[in-house]
N, C-alpha and C positions, 0 to 999 in steps of 0.2 A: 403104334407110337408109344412110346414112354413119355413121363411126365416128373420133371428133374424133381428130388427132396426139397423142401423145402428149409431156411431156416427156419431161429427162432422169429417168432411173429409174421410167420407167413412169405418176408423176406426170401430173395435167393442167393445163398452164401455167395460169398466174393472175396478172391485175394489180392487183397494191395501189394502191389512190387513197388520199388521206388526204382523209375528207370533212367534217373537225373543222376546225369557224375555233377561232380562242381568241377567248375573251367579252369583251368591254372590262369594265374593271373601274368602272362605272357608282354615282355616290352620287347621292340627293335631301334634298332640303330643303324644308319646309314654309315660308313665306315671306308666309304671311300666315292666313286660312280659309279663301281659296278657290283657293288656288297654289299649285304644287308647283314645284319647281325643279329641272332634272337635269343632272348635267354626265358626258360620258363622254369618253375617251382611245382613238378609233378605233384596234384593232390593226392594222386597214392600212386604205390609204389610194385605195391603184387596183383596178379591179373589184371595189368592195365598196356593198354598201346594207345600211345599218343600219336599222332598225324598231322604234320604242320602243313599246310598249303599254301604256297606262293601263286596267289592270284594276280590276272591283267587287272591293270586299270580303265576306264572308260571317262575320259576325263575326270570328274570329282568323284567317282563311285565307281565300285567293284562292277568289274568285268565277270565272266565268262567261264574263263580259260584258266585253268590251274597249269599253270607254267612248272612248277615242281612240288614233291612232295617230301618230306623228309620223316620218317618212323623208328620210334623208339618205341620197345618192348620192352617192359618192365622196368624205365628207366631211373638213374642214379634220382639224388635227392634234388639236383639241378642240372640243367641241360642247359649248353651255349653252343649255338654251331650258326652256320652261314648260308645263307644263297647268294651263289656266284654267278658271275657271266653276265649281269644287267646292264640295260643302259641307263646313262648318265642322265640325273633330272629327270626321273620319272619316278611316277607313283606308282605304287604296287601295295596290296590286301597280301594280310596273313591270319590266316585261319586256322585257330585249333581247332579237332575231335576230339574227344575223347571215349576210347570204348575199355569199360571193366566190366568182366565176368559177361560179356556178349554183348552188354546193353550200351547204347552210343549217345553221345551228347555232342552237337557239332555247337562251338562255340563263335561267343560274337567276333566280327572281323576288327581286326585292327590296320593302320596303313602305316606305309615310311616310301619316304622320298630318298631316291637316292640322291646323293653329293652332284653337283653344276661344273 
């Protein structure tokens, strides 16, 4: 067996990565019964995919089931688009990821109710 180099002072080197994206700060809107509406501000722009997920709800908190997912690569400096086909008066989670240069930050969930 070998016995790794040591650092200085006996230490054994080590490389810090920093493996944290920062989350886009992501709002929705209900926009009808069966639409939800989301807009976020990609915190970068080059080697990045963002992945929104439409989660169930489980009465007051997040379900399960990631009902759809929508992905942007490399996306513009803002993004608005929609999840369609819902039903009326229900909650639903949305969840960013974020992955740049391979490394992943799944971000905190937000809800929206759709329109009654």
């Amino acid at each position: 067996s070998t016995t790794p180099s040591l650092g200085c002072n006996g230490g054994i080197p080590g490389t810090i990565v920093n493996n944290t994206s920062t989350c886009p700060n992501l709002s929705a809107v209900a926009i009808s019964q069966t639409v939800i509406q989301f807009t976020f501000a990609p915190t970068a722009l080059a080697n990045s995919v963002y992945e929104i997920d439409l989660i169930n709800s489980s009465g007051t908190t997040s379900g399960t089931t990631v009902i759809a997912t929508k992905t942007y690569t490399n996306p513009p400096a803002s993004v608005t688009d929609t999840f369609t086909g819902l039903t009326a008066n229900t909650r639903y989670y949305i969840r960013p990821t974020v992955i740049i240069d391979g490394y992943t930050t799944v971000c905190p969930l937000i809800s929206q109710t759709t329109s009654s």
